[in-house]
mmCIF file of the C-alpha atoms, coordinates in Angstrom:
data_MODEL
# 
_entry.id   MODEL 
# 
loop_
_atom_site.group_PDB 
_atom_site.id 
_atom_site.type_symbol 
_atom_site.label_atom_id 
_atom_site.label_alt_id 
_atom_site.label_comp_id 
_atom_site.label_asym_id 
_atom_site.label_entity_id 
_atom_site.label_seq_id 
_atom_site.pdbx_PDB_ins_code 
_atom_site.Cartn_x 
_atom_site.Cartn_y 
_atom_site.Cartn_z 
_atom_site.occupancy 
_atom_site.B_iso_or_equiv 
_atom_site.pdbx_formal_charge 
_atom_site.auth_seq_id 
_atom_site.auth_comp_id 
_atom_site.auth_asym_id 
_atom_site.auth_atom_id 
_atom_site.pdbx_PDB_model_num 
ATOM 1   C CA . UNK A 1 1   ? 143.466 287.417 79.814  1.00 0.00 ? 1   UNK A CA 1 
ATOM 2   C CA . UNK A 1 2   ? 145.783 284.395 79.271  1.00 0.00 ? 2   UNK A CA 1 
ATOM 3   C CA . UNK A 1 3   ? 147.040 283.991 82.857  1.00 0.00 ? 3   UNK A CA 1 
ATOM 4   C CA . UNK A 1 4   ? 145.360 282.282 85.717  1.00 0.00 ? 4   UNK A CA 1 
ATOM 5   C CA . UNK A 1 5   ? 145.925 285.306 88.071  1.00 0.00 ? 5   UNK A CA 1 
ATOM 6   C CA . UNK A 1 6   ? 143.674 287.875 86.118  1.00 0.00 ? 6   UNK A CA 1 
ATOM 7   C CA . UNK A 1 7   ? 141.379 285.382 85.835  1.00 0.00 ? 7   UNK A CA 1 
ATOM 8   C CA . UNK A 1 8   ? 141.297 284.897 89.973  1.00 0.00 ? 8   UNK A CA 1 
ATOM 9   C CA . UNK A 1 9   ? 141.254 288.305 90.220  1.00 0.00 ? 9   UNK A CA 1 
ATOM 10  C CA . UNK A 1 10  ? 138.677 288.961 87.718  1.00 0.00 ? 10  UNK A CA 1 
ATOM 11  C CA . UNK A 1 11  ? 136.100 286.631 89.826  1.00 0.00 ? 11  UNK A CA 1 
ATOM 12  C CA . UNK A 1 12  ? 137.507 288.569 93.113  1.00 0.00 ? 12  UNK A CA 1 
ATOM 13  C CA . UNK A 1 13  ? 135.758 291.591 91.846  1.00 0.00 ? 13  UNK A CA 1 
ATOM 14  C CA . UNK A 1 14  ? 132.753 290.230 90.421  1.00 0.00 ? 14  UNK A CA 1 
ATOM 15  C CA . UNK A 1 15  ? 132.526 287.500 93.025  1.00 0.00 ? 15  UNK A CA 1 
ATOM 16  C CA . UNK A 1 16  ? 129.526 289.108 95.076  1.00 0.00 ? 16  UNK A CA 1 
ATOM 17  C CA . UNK A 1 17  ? 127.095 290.826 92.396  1.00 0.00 ? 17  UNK A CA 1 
ATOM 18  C CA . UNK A 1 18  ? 127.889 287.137 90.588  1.00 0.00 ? 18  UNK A CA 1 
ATOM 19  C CA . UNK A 1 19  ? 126.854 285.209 93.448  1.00 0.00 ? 19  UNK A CA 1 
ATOM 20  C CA . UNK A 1 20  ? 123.767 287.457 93.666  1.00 0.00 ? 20  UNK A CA 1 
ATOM 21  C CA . UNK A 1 21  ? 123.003 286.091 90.086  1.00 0.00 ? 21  UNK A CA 1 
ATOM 22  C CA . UNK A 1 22  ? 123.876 282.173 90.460  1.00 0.00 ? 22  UNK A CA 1 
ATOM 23  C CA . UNK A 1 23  ? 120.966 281.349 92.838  1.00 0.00 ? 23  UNK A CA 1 
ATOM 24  C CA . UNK A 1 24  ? 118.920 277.894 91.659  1.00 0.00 ? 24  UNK A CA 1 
ATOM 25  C CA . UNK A 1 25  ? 120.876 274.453 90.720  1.00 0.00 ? 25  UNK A CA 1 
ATOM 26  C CA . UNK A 1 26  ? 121.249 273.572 86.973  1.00 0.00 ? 26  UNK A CA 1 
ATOM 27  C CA . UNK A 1 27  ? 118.637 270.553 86.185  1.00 0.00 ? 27  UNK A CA 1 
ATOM 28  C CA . UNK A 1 28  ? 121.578 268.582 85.085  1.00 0.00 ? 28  UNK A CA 1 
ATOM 29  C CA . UNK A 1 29  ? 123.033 268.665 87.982  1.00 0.00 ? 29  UNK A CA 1 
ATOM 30  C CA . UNK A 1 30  ? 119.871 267.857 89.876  1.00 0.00 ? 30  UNK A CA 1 
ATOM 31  C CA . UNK A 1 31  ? 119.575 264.904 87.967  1.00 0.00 ? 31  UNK A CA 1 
ATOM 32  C CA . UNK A 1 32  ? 123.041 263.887 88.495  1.00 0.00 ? 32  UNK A CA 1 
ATOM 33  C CA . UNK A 1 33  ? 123.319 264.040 92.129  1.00 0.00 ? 33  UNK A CA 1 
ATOM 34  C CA . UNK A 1 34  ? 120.022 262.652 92.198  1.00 0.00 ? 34  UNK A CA 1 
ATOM 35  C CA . UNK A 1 35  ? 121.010 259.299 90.786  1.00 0.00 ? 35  UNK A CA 1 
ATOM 36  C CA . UNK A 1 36  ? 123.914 259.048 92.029  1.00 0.00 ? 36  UNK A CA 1 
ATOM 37  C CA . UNK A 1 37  ? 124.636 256.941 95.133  1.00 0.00 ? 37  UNK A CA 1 
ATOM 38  C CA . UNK A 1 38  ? 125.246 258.452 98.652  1.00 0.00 ? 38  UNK A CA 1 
ATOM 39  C CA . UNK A 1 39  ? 129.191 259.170 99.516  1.00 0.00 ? 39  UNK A CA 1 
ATOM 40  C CA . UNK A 1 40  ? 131.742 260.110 101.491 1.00 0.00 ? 40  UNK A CA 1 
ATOM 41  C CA . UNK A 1 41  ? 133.246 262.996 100.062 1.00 0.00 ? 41  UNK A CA 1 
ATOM 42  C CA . UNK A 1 42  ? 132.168 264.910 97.145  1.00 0.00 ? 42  UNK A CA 1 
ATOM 43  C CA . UNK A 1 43  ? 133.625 267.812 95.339  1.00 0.00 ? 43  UNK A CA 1 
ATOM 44  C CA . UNK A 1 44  ? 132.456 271.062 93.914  1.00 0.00 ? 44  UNK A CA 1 
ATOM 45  C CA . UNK A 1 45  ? 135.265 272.129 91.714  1.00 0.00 ? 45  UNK A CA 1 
ATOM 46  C CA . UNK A 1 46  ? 134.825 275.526 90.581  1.00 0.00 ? 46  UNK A CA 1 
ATOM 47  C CA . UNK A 1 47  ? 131.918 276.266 93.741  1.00 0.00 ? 47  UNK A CA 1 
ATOM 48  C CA . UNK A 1 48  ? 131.447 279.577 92.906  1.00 0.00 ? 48  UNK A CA 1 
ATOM 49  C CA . UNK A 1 49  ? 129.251 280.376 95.123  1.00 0.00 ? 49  UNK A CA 1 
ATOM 50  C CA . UNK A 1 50  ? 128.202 276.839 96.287  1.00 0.00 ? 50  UNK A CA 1 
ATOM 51  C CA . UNK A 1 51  ? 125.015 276.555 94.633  1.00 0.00 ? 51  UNK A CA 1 
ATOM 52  C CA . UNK A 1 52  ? 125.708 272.624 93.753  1.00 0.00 ? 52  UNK A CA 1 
ATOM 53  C CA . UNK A 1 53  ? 127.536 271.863 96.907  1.00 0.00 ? 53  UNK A CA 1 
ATOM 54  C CA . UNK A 1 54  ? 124.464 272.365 98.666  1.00 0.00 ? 54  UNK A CA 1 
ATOM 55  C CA . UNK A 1 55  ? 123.074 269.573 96.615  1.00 0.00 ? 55  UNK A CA 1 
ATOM 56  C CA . UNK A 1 56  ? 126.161 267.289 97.044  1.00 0.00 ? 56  UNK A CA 1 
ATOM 57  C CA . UNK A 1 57  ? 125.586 267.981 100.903 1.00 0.00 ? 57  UNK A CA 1 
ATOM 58  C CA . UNK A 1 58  ? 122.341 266.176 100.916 1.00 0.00 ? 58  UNK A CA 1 
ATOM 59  C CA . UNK A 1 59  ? 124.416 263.129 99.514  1.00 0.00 ? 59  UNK A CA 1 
ATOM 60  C CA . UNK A 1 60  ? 127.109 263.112 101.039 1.00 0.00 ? 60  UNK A CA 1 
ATOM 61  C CA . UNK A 1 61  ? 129.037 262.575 104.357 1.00 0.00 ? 61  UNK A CA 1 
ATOM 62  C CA . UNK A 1 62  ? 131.552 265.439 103.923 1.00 0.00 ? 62  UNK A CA 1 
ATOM 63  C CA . UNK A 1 63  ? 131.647 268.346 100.691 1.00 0.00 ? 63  UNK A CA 1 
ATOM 64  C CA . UNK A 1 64  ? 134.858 270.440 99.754  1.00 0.00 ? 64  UNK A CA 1 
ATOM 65  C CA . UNK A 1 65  ? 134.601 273.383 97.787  1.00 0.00 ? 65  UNK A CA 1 
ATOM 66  C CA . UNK A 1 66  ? 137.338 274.362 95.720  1.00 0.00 ? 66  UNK A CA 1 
ATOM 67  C CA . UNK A 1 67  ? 137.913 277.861 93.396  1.00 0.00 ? 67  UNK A CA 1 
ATOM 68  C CA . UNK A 1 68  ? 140.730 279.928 92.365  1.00 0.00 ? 68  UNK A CA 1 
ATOM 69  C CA . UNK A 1 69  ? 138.727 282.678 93.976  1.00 0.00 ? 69  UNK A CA 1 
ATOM 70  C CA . UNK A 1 70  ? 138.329 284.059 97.488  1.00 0.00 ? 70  UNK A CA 1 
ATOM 71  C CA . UNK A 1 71  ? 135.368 286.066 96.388  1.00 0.00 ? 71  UNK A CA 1 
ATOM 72  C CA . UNK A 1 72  ? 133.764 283.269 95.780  1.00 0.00 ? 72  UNK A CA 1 
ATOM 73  C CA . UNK A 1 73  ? 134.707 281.262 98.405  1.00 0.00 ? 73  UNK A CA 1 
ATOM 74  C CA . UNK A 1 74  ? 133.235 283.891 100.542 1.00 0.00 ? 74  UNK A CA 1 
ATOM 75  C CA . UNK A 1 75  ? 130.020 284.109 99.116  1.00 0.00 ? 75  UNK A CA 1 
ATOM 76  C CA . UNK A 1 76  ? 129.871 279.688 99.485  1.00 0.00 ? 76  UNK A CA 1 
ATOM 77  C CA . UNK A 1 77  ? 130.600 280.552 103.602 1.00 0.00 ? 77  UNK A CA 1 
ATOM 78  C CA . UNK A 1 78  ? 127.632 283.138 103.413 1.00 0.00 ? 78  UNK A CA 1 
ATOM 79  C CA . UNK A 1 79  ? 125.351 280.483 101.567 1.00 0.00 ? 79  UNK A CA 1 
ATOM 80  C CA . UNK A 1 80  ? 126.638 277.507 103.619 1.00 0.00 ? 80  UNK A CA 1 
ATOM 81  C CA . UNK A 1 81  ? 125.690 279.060 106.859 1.00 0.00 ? 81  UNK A CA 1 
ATOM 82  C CA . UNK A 1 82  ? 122.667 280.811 105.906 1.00 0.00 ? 82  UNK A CA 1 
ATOM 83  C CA . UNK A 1 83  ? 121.350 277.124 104.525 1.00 0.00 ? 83  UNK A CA 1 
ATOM 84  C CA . UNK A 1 84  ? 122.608 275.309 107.232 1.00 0.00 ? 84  UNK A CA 1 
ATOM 85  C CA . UNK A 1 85  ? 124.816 272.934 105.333 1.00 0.00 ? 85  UNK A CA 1 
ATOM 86  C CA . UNK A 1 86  ? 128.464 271.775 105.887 1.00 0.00 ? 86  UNK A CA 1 
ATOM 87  C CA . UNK A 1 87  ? 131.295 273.139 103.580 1.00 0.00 ? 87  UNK A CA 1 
ATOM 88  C CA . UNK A 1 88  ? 134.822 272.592 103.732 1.00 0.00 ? 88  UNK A CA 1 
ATOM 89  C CA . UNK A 1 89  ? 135.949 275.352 101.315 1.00 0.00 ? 89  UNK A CA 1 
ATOM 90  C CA . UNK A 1 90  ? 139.619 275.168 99.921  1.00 0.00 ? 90  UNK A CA 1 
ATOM 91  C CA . UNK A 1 91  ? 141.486 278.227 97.970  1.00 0.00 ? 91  UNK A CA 1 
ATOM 92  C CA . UNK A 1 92  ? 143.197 275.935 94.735  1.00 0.00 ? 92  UNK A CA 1 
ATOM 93  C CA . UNK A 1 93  ? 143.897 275.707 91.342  1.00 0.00 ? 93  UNK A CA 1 
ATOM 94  C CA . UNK A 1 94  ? 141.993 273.697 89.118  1.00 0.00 ? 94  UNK A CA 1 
ATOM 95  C CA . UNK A 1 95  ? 144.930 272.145 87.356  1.00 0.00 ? 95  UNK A CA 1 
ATOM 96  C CA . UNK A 1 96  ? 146.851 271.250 90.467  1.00 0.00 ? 96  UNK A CA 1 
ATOM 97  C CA . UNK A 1 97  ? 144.313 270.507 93.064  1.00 0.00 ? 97  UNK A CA 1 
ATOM 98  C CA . UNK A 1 98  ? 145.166 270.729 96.711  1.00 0.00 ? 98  UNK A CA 1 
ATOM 99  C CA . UNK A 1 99  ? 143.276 267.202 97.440  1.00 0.00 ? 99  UNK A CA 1 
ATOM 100 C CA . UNK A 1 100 ? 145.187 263.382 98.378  1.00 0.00 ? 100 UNK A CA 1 
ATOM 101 C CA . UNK A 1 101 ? 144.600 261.614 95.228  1.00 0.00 ? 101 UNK A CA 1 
ATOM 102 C CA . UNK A 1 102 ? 141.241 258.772 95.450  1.00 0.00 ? 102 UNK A CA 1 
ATOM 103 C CA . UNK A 1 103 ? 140.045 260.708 98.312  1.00 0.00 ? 103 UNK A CA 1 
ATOM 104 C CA . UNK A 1 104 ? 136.468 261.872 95.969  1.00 0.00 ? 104 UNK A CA 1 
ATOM 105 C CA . UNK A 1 105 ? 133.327 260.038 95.763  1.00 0.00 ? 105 UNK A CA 1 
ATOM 106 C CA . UNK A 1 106 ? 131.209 262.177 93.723  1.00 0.00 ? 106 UNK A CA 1 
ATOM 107 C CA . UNK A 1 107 ? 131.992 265.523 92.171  1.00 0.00 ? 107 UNK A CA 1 
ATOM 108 C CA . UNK A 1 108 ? 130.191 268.135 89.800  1.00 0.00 ? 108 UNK A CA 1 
ATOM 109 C CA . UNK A 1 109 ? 132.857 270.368 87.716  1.00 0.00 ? 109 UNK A CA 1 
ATOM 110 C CA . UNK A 1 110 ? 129.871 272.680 86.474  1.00 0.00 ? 110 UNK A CA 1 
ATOM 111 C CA . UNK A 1 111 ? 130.888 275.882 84.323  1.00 0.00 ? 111 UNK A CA 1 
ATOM 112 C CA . UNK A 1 112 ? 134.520 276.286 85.323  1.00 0.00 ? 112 UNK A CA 1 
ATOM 113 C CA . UNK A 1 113 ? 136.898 274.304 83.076  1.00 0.00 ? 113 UNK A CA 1 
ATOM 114 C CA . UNK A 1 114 ? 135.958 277.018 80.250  1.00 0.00 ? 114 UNK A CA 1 
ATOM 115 C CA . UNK A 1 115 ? 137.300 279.619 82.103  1.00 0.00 ? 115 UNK A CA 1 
ATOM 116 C CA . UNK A 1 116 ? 141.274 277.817 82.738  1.00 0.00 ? 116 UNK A CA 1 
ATOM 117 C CA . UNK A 1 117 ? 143.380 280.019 80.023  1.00 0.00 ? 117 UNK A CA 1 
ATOM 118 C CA . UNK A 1 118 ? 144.739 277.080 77.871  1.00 0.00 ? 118 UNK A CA 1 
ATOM 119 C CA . UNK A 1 119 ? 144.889 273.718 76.581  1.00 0.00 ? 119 UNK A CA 1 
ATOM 120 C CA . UNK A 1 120 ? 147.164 272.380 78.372  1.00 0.00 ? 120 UNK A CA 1 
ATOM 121 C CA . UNK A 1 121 ? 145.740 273.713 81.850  1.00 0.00 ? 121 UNK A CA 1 
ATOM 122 C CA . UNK A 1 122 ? 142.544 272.299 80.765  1.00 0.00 ? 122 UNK A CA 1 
ATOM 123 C CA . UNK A 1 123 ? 143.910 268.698 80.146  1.00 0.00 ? 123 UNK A CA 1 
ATOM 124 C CA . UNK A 1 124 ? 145.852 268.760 83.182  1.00 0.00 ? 124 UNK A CA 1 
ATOM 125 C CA . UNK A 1 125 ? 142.408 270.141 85.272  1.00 0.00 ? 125 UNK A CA 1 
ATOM 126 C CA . UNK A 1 126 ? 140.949 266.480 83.546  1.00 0.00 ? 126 UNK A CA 1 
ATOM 127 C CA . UNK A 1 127 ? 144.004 264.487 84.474  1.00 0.00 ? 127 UNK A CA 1 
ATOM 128 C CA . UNK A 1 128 ? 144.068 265.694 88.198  1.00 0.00 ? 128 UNK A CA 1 
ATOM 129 C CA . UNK A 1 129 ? 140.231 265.525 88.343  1.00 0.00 ? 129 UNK A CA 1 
ATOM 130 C CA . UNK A 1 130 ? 141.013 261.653 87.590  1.00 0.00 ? 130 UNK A CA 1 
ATOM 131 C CA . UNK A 1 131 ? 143.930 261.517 90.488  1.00 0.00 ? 131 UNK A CA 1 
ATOM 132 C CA . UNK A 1 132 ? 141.264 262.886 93.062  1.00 0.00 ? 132 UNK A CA 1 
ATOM 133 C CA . UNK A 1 133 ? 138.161 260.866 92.322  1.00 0.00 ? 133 UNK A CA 1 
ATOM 134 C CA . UNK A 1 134 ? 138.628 257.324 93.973  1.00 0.00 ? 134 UNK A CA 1 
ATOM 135 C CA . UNK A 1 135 ? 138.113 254.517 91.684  1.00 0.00 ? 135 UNK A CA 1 
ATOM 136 C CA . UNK A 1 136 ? 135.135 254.414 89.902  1.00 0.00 ? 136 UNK A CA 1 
ATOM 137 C CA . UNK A 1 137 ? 133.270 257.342 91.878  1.00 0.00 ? 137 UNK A CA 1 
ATOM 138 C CA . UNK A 1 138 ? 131.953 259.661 89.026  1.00 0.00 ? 138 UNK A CA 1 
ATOM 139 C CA . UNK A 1 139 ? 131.734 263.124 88.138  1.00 0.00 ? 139 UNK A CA 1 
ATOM 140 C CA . UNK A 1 140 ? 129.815 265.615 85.873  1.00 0.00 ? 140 UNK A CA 1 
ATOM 141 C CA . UNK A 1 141 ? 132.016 267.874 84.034  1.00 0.00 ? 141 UNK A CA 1 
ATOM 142 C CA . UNK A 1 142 ? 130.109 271.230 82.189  1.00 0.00 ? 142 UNK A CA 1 
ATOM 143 C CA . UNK A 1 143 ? 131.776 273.529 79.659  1.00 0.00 ? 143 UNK A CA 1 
ATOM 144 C CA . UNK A 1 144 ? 129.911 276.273 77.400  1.00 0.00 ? 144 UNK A CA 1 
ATOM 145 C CA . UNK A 1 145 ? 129.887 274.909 73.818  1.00 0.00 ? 145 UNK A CA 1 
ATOM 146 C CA . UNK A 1 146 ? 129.274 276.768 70.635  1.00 0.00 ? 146 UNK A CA 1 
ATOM 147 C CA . UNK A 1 147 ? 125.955 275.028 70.074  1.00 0.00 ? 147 UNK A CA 1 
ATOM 148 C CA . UNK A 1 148 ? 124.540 277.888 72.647  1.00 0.00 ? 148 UNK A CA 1 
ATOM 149 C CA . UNK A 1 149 ? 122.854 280.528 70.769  1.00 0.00 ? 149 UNK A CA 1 
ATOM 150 C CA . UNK A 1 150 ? 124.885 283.410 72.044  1.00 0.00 ? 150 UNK A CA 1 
ATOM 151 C CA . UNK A 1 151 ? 127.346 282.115 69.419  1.00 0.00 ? 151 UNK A CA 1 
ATOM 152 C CA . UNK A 1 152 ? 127.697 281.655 65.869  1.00 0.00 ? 152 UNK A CA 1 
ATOM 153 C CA . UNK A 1 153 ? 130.236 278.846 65.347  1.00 0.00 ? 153 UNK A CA 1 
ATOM 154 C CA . UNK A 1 154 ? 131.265 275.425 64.774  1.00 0.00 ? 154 UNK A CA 1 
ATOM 155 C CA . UNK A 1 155 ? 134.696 275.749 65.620  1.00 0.00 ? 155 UNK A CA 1 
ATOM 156 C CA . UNK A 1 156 ? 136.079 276.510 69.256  1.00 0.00 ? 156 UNK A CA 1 
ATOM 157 C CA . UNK A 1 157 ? 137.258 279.476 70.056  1.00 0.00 ? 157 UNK A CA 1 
ATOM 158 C CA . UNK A 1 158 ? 138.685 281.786 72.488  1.00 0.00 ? 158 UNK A CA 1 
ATOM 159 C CA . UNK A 1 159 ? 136.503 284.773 73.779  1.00 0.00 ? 159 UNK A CA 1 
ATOM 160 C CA . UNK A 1 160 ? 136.344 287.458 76.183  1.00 0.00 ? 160 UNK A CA 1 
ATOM 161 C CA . UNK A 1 161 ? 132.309 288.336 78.158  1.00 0.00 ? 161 UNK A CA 1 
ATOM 162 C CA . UNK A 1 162 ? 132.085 291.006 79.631  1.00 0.00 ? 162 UNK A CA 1 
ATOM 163 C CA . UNK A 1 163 ? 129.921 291.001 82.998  1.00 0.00 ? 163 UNK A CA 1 
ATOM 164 C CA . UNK A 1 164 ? 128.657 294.327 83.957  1.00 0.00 ? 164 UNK A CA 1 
ATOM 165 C CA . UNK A 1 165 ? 128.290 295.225 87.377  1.00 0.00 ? 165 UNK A CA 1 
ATOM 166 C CA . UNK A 1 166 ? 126.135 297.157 89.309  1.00 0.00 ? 166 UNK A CA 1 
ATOM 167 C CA . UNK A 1 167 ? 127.381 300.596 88.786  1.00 0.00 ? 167 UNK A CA 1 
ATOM 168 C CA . UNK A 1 168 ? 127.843 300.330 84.869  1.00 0.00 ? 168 UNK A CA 1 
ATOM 169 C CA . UNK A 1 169 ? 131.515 298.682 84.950  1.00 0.00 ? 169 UNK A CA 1 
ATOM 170 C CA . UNK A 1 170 ? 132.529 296.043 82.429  1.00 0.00 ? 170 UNK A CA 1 
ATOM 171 C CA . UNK A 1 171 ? 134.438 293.000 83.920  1.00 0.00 ? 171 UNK A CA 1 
ATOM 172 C CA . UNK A 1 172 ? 135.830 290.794 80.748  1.00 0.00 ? 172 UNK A CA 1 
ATOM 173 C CA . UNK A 1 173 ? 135.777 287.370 81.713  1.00 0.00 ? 173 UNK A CA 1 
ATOM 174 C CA . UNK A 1 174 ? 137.905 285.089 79.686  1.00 0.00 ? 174 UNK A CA 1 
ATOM 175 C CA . UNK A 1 175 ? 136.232 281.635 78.015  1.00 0.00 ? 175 UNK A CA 1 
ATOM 176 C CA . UNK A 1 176 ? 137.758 278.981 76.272  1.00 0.00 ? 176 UNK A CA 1 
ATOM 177 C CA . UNK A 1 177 ? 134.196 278.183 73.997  1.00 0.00 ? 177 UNK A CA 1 
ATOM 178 C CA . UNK A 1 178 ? 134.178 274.216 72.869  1.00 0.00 ? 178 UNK A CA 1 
ATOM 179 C CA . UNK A 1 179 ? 132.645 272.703 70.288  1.00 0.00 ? 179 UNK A CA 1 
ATOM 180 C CA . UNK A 1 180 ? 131.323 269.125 71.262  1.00 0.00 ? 180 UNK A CA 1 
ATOM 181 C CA . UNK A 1 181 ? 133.767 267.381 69.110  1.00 0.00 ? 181 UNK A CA 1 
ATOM 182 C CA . UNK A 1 182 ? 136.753 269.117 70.833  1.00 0.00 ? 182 UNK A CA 1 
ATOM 183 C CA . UNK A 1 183 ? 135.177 268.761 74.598  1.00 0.00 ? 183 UNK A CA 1 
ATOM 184 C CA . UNK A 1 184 ? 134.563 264.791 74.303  1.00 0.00 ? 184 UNK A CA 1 
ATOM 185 C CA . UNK A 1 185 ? 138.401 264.104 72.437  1.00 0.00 ? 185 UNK A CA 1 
ATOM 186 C CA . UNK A 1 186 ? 139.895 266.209 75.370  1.00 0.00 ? 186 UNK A CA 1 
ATOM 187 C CA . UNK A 1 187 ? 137.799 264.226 78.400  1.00 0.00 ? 187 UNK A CA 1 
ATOM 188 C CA . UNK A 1 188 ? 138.727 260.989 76.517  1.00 0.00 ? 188 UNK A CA 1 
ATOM 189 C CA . UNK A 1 189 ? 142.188 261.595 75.941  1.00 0.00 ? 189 UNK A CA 1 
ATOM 190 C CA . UNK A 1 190 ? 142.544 262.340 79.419  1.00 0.00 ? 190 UNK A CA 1 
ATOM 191 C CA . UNK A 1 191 ? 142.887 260.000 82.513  1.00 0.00 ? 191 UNK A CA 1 
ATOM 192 C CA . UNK A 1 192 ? 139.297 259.339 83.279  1.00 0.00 ? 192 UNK A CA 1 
ATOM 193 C CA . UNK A 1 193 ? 136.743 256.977 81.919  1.00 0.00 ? 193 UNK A CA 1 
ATOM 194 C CA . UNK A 1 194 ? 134.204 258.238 80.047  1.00 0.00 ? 194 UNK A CA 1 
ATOM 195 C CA . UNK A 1 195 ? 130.386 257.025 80.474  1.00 0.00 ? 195 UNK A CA 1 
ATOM 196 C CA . UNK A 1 196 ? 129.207 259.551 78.268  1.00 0.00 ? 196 UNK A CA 1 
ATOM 197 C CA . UNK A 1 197 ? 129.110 263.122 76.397  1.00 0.00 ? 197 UNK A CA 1 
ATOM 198 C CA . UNK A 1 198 ? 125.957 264.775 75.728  1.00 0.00 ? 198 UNK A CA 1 
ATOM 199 C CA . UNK A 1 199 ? 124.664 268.386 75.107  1.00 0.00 ? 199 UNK A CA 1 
ATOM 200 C CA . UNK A 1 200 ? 122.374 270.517 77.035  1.00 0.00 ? 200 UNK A CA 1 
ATOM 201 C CA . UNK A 1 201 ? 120.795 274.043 76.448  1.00 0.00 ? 201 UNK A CA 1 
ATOM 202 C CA . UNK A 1 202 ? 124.020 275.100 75.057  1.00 0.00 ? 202 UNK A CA 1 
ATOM 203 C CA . UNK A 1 203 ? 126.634 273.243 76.981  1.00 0.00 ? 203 UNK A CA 1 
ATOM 204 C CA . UNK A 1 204 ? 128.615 270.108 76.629  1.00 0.00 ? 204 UNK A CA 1 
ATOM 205 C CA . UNK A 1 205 ? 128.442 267.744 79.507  1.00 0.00 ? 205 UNK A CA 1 
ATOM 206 C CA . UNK A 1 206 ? 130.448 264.757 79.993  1.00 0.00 ? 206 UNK A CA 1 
ATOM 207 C CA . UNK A 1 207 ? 129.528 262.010 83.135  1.00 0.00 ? 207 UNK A CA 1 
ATOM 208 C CA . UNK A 1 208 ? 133.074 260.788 83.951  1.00 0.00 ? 208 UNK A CA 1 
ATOM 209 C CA . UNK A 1 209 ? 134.795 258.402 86.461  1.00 0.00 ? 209 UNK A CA 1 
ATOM 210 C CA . UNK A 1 210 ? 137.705 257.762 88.325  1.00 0.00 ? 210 UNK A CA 1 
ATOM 211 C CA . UNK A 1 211 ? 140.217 255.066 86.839  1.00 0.00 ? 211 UNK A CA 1 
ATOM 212 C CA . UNK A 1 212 ? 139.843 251.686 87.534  1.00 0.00 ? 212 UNK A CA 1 
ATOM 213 C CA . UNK A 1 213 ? 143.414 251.273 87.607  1.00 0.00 ? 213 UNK A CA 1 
ATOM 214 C CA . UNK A 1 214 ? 146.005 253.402 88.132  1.00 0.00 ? 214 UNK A CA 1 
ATOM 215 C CA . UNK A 1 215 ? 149.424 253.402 86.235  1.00 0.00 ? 215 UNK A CA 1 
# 
C-alpha cells in the first residue's frame, strides 16, 4: 500500500460504514475552532466525512472540503445537507492541493497526513498546506503517534490496520505512525510557522500558520 491510488480506493470502499463510525468532533478540535477568530474561508483537509467542517461552518464565511476520496466526499454532502450547513467539497490530493495559494483563513488537517504513503508526500502535504493558508491564518495539523497505546514503540514506523466491515471483510488501511520527535522536525522543517507541538490521547498535534513572508 505505497501508492496514493490504493489508498483512495481503499477509503472508496470503506467510505460509508467509516462515516457511520466518525460521528462527534475531536475535543481538540473543538477547542481550536473555538478560539480561533471568525474567517473567510476555512479548510477541512482530509474531511472525511465532514465531521469538523461542520464546526469550521459556524466560523466561517465559506468551508471547502477536500479528500482523495469520493466516498467520502459523499458521505460530507449527506452530512452537510442533513445539518443544514454549507460545504464546498473538492476531489484533491493532499500534496498538491487544488486551492489559489493565501486563499485559507483557518484550517483543521485532523487524522489524514498519516495516511499519505511517504516522506516526501508528507512534507510536500506541509509545504502546500503553507501555500494555501493566507498569511498568518492558522491551522491544526493531527497525526497518530506511537505514544497511543495500540502501539509499542518509540520509533516511527510504517503499518498496515485493517478496518473490518460489516459483513466480516478486512480493508488494510495504510499509516505512516510518528513519533513526536519525527512529527514536530517535519512541521518545522517545512514552510509554515510553528506555534506549537503537543500530544493528545495518542496523537501528535501541531497549531501551525501561514508564512509571514513568502520567498
Amino acid at each position: 500500500m505505497t501508492d496514493r491510488r490504493t489508498v483512495r480506493e481503499t477509503y472508496d470502499r470503506i467510505a460509508s460504514h467509516f462515516a457511520q463510525t466518525r460521528e462527534y468532533a475531536w475535543p481538540e478540535v473543538e477547542a481550536f475552532v473555538e478560539g480561533a477568530e471568525d474567517a473567510g474561508t476555512a479548510l477541512d483537509l482530509g474531511c472525511g466525512n465532514g465531521r469538523h467542517a461542520e464546526l469550521l461552518a459556524e466560523r466561517a464565511t465559506r468551508v471547502v472540503g477536500v479528500d482523495l476520496s469520493r466516498g467520502a466526499l459523499a458521505t460530507a454532502r449527506d452530512r452537510a445537507a442533513a445539518r443544514d450547513f454549507a460545504l464546498h467539497l473538492v476531489q484533491g490530493d493532499a500534496s498538491t492541493l487544488p486551492l489559489r495559494t493565501d486563499g485559507v483563513d483557518l484550517a483543521v488537517y485532523v487524522a489524514a497526513l498519516h495516511h499519505l504513503p511517504s516522506r516526501a508526500l508528507r512534507r510536500a502535504s506541509l509545504d502546500d498546506l503553507a501555500r494555501v493558508l493566507a498569511p498568518g491564518a492558522r491551522a491544526l495539523v493531527s497525526v497518530w503517534s506511537v505514544t497511543h497505546s495500540a502501539f509499542d514503540a518509540t520509533e516511527g514506523f510504517d503499518t498496515t490496520v485493517g478496518w473490518t466491515l460489516p459483513d466480516g471483510e478486512v480493508v488494510e488501511r495504510y499509516y505512516h505512525v510518528y513519533d513526536p520527535a519525527e512529527f514536530e522536525r517535519d512541521v518545522r522543517e517545512s514552510a509554515l510557522a510553528v506555534e506549537r507541538c503537543y500530544e493528545s490521547e495518542g496523537n501528535c498535534y501541531a497549531v501551525v500558520a501561514g508564512p509571514r513572508h513568502r520567498p
